[in-house]
N, C-alpha and C positions, 0 to 999 in steps of 0.2 A: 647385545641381543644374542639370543643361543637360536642357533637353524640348524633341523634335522633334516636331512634326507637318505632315505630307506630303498631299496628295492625290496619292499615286504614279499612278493611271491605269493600273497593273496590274503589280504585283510578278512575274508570271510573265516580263515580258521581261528576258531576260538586261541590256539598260542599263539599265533602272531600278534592278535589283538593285546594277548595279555604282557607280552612281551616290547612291543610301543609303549600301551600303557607306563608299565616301571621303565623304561626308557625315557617316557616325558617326564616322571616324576624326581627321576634321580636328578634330570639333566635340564629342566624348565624351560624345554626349545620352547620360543614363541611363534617361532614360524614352522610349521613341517613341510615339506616335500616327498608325495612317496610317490613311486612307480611299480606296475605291474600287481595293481590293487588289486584286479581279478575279482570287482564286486560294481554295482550299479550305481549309476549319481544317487539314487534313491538311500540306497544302502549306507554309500558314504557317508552323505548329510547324516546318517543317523549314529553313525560313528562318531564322526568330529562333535555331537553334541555329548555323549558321553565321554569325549577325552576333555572336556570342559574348552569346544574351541569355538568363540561365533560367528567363527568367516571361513567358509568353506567353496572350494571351488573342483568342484570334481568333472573329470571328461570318463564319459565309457572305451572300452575298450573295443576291438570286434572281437568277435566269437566269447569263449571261454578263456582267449589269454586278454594280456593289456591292462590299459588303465592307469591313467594320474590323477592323484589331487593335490591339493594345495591348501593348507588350514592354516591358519593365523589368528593371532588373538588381537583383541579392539581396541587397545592402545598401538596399534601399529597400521598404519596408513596403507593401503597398496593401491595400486593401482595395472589391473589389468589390460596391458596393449593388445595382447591377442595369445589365442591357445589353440591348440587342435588334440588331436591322438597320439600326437608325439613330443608337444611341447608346450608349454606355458611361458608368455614373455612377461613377466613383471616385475613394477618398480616401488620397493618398499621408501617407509619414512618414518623415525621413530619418532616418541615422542618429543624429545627434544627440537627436532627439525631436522635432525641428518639424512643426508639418504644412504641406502644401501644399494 
C-alpha cells in the first residue's frame, strides 16, 4: 500500500490541487494524509471526490490557518478511534487482512 502525507499549505490554491493530483497519479497512495488544508470539511469532501477517493475524513481548521484530512480508497478498511484539530488516530486493514 503507497501512503501520502503532505503539509499542502492550502488545498484551496488551484497548484497545490494540481500538484497532489500528478502526485497521486505518478505515485497510487491509497491512503492520503495532509495537513494545513486551509479549506472547509465542505470543501474537502469535494476535493477527495475529484482525486477519485470515497472515504474522506476532514477536521476544520480555526481561523484562516490549519486543517487535516485523511482520504482513503474502499478497498482499505479503517477504522477511526478519534481525531480533533491536531490529530487523527487511526487503524487501517488491507485487503488482504494485514494491518497497518
Amino acid at each position: 500500500m503507497n501512503i501520502l502525507s503532505w503539509n499542502v499549505r492550502g488545498l484551496g490554491n488551484p497548484r497545490a490541487f494540481q500538484a497532489l493530483r500528478k502526485i497521486l497519479q505518478l505515485h497510487g497512495a491509497q491512503l492520503v494524509f495532509l495537513c494545513e488544508t486551509k479549506v472547509s470539511t465542505m470543501q474537502m469532501n469535494v476535493i477527495a471526490n475529484k482525486l477519485s477517493f470515497e472515504n474522506c475524513l476532514a477536521v476544520n481548521g480555526k481561523g484562516r490557518g490549519g486543517g487535516i484530512a485523511m482520504l482513503w480508497k474502499s478497498d482499505i478498511e479503517v477504522q477511526i478511534n478519534s481525531y480533533s484539530q491536531h490529530h487523527i488516530d487511526a487503524e487501517t486493514q488491507m485487503p488482504n487482512g494485514n494491518q497497518m
